[in-house]
C-alpha positions, 0 to 999 in steps of 0.5 A, spaced: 758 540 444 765 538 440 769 533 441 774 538 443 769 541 449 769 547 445 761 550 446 757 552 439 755 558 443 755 565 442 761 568 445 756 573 450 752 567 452 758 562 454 759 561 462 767 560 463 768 553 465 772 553 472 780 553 472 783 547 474 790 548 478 794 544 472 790 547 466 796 552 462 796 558 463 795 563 456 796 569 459 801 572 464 799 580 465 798 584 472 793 590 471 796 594 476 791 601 477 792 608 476 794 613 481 790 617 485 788 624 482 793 629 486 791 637 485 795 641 481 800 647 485 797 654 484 801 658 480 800 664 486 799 665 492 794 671 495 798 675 500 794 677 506 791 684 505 794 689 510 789 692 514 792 700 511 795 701 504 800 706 506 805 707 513 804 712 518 811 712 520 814 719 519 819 718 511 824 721 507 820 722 501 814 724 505 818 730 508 821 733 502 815 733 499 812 737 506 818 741 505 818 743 499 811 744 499 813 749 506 818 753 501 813 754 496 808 757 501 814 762 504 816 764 497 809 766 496 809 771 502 816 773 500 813 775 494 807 778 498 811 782 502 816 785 496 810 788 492 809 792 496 812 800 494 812 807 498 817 811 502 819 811 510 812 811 514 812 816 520 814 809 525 818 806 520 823 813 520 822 814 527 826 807 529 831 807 525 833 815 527 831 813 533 836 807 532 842 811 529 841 816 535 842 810 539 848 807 536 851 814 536 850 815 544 854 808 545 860 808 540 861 817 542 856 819 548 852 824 543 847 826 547 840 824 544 835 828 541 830 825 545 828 821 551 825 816 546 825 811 552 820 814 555 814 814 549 816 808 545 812 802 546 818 797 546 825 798 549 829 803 544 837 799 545 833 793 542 830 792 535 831 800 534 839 799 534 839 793 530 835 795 525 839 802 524 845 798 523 842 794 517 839 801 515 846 804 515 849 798 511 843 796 505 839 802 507 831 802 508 830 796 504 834 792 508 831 794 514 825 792 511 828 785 508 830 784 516 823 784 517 821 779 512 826 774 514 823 774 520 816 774 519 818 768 514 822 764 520 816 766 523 812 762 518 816 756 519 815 755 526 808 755 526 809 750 521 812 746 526 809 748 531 802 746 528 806 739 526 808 737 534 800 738 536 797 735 531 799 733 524 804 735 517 796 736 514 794 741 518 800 745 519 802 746 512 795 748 512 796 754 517 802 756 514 798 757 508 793 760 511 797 765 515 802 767 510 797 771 506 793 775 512 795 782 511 798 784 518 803 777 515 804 782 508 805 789 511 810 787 517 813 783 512 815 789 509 815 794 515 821 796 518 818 796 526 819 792 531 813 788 530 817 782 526 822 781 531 817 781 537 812 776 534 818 771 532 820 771 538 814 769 541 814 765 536 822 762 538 818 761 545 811 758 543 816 752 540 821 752 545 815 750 550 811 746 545 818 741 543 819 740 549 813 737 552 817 730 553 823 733 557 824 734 564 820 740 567 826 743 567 827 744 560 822 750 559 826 755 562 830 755 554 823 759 553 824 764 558 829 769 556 826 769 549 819 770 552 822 776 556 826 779 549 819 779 546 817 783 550 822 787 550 822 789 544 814 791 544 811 791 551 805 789 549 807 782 547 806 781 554 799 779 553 801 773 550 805 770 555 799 767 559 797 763 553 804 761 552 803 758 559 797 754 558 801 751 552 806 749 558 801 746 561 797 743 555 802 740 551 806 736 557 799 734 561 797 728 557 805 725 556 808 727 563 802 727 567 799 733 571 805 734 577 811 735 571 805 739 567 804 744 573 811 745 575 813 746 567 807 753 569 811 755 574 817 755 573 816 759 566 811 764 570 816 765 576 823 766 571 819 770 567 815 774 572 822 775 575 826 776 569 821 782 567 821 785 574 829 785 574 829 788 568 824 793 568 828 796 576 835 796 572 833 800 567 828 807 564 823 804 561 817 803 566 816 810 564 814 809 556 811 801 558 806 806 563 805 811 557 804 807 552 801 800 554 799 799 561 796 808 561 796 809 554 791 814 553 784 812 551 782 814 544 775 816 541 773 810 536 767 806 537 766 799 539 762 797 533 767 801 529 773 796 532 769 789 531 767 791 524 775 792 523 777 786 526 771 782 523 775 785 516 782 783 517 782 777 521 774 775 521 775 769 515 781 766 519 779 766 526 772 762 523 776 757 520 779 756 527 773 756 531 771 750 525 777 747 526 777 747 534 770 745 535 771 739 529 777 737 533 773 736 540 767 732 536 774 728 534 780 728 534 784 724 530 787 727 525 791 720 521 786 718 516 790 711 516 785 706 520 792 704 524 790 710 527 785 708 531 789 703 536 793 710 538 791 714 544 788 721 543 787 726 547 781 727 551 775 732 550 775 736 556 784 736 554 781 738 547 776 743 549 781 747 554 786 747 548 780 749 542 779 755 547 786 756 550 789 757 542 781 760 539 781 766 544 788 768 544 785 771 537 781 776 540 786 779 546 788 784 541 781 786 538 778 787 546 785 790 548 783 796 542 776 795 543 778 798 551 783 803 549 778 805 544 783 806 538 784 802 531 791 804 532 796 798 531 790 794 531 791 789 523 798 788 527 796 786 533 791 782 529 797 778 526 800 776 533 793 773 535 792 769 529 799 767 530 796 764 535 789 761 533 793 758 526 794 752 528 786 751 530 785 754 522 789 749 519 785 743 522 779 747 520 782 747 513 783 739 513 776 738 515 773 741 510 777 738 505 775 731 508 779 724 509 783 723 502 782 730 498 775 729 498 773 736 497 779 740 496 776 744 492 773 747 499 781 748 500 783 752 495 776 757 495 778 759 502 785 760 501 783 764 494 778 768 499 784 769 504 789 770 498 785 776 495 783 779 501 790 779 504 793 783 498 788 788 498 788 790 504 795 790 504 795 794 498 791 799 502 794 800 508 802 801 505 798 806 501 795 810 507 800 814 507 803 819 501 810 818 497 815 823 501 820 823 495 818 831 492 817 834 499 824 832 501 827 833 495 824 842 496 826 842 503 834 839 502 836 846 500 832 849 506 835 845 512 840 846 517 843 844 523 841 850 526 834 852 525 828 850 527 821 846 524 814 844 524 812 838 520 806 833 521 811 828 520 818 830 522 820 823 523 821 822 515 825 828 514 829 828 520 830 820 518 832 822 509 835 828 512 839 826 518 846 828 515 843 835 516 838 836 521 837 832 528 831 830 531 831 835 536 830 841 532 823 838 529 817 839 533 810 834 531 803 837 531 801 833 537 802 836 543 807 843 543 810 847 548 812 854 547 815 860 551 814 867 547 819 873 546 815 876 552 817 870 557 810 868 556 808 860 556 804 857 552 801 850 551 797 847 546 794 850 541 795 857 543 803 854 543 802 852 535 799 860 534 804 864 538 810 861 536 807 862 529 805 869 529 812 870 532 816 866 527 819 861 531 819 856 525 824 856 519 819 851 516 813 848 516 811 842 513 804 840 513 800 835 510 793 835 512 793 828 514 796 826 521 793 831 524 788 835 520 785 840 526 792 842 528 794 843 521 788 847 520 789 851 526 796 853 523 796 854 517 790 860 519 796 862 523 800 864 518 796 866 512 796 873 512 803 872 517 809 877 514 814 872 517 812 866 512 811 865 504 808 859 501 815 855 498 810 849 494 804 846 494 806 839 492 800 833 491 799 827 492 796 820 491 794 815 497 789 809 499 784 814 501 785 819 495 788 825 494 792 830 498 798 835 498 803 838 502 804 845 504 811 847 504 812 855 508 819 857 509 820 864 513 822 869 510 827 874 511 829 878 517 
């Protein structure tokens, strides 16, 4: 060691020597620490993942897309209809004459031609008089537009009655289904009272379907439109019952079984009584007995019948059944998750209403299988199917699957439906042949005095109407005859006598209404002095080739 104390040592071995209280202080420095680390704010946050991507509460966008969808389907039908080409059909021309006829007698108290209440199938002061008014303004073409406007609104009650039972999906579906059928195609464009009385069972089925959450009260706004349907065609009545069981179905889960029950019985006991007071106040017993309750029996086969029901309504009526049977498997419809904190329906509920909507569709087939005739059977059809739409548009959803997984499926069953409406369409409004050429030879021959035989008097009575009346045309279904001797005669032997007389000024036949009449009549007047041969004029129809047989009576 130094005199001054200081130590030789390296500077890693020295040990500091103790620090006295008066020793100088070299260094005056605090060391003060570094703060704590403090975790950086996140840039973002994650929000909390709902549990569905969409919202099932009904919006503007969503509806005009529906709409829009909707309107599309219905211009489709429109365009359908209107395709389709041809002259008055028989039944066509014998409710708008029928309905001048009608409008003459109320305004002037011109005697009718004929007591058409006693064989119409429908009430002649109802669709007959209102389609005869639009036939005078705009012609057989607005008569068949007036059709078209109803099959159309018919098309848009479905809609929204298949979206209160089930859902926007599902009814667009039905409406799509149902406006491509045949029977939607040709009463679209068909002037008989078939149109008006399904739309008005369909204006009642909404009724009793929009008011499932009102007072039991509120379903009697169904009864006087359900009493009009049937009105204007008796048999509508064989839909009322499923009308009642939509009364009772749609109000049973929200207002519970006793307001269920009185809504029934209020709508039974209104519309049974309505019927009844109309049918003591007015004539029409006698033609709801001829030709609904005791009409007569025709001689087609029950195989025959199913294959033609299977043909024009089989492809629907299965996309019904597989939409019932999937709807009582499970029945919810929203493919939100949020759907299932809603209550649904119970099975037995969805069974009953699976059966109730499934078998209205096969009311019309067993009817004619019954009646053993095809007659009217594609437009009964329609009514029935009507009814089952709503099941066929569940059906068309399923198939699909959840998010359009499938849709595909979707459009080869509509494309099945589409093709097969309009040939079948085409088919039926061919059936019958173009009267234009017949009714332009016979013009110069008709009067309002003489006296004539057709197989279709209606048509020339309904183009010729400013010269001849209905009274003077006698059909080959059932004659009447009292010779010049004061001999009476009926039948077949009618049609001989009065030919061989030469109690006709003209005869048209056409081979196809009533071929063995037609025969019958034409062996009477071959080598018959009274008549000579005016024209054979041919034809073309769906079932192929025809002519028309035109005699005029010579003279005396």
């Amino acid at each position: 060691m130094n005199a001054g104390g200081a130590s030789f040592l390296p500077e890693p071995f020295r040990v500091p020597s103790p620090r006295r209280p008066d020793d100088e202080t070299y260094a005056l420095r605090t060391v003060t620490p570094p703060p704590a680390a403090v975790a950086p704010e996140p840039g973002y946050e994650i929000p909390e993942t709902p549990e569905a991507g969409w919202d099932m509460a009904a919006s503007g966008r969503r509806a005009w897309v529906s709409r829009g969808v909707l309107f599309l389907i219905m211009a489709i039908q429109a365009v359908l209809s209107l395709r389709l080409s041809n002259t008055a059909f028989q039944d066509e021309a014998l409710y708008l004459t029928a309905g001048h006829a009608e409008i003459a007698h109320l305004l002037h108290g011109t005697p009718l031609p004929k007591d058409y209440a006693a064989y119409f199938s429908g009430s002649p002061q109802l669709y007959p008089v209102l389609a005869a008014v639009v036939d005078g303004r705009f012609g057989l073409a607005g008569a068949r537009s007036l059709s078209l406007v109803l099959m159309l609104c018919t098309t848009g009650l479905l809609y929204t009655i298949t979206r209160r039972l089930f859902s926007e999906r599902a009814a667009l579906a039905a409406a799509g289904l149902f406006a491509v059928m045949q029977s939607t195609i040709v009463m679209g464009h068909y002037a008989t009272y078939d149109a008006m009385a399904l739309f008005l069972l369909a204006v009642a089925t909404w009724i009793v379907v929009r008011t499932d959450r009102l007072p039991a009260v509120a379903v009697l706004l169904a009864t006087p439109v359900a009493v009009l349907a049937v009105g204007v065609k008796y048999a509508s009545a064989l839909y009322l019952p499923t009308i009642l069981g939509l009364a009772l179905l749609t109000a049973w889960p929200r207002r519970g079984a006793g307001s269920a029950i009185l809504r029934v019985l209020l709508l039974a006991l209104s519309t049974g009584g309505l019927l009844a007071a109309g049918a003591h106040a007015t004539d029409l017993l006698a033609g709801v007995q001829q030709t609904t309750t005791n009409r007569v029996h025709g001689s087609d086969g029950t195989r025959y019948l199913l294959e033609q029901s299977a043909e024009w309504g089989g492809l629907m009526f299965l996309t019904a059944v597989g939409g019932a049977v999937s709807y009582v498997w499970r029945s919810r419809l929203n493919e939100s998750p949020l759907a299932r904190r809603l209550g649904n329906p119970g099975r037995s509920w969805r069974v009953l209403l699976g059966l109730l909507l499934c078998g209205t569709a096969l009311l019309a087939p067993a009817y004619q299988i019954h009646l053993a005739t095809v007659v009217s059977l594609f437009k009964h059809i329609g009514f029935g199917l009507f009814f089952a739409a709503p099941m066929a548009g569940v059906g068309v959803t399923r198939l699909i699957g959840a998010h359009f997984r499938h849709p595909q499926l979707g459009i080869l069953l509509w494309t099945t439906a589409l093709c097969l409406g309009i040939q079948q369409a085409d088919w039926r409004f061919g059936l019958w042949p173009d009267s234009t050429r017949m009714i332009r030879t016979i013009s110069p021959r008709v009067d309002a005095e003489g006296r004539y035989l057709s197989s279709t008097p209606e048509v020339p009575a309904y183009y010729l109407r400013g010269k001849t009346s209905h009274r003077q045309w006698q059909s080959v279904f059932g004659m009447e005859y009292k010779d010049r001797k004061g001999g009476y005669h009926a039948g077949d032997d009618a049609y001989r006598s009065a030919v061989r007389d030469g109690a006709f000024d003209l005869i048209v036949l056409d081979g196809l209404t009533n071929p063995r009449v037609d025969d019958i009549v034409a062996a009477a007047v071959r080598g018959n002095a009274h008549y000579r041969l005016l024209g054979a004029l041919p034809f073309r129809n769906s079932a192929g080739t025809g002519r028309y047989r035109i005699w005029v009576r010579t003279a005396h």
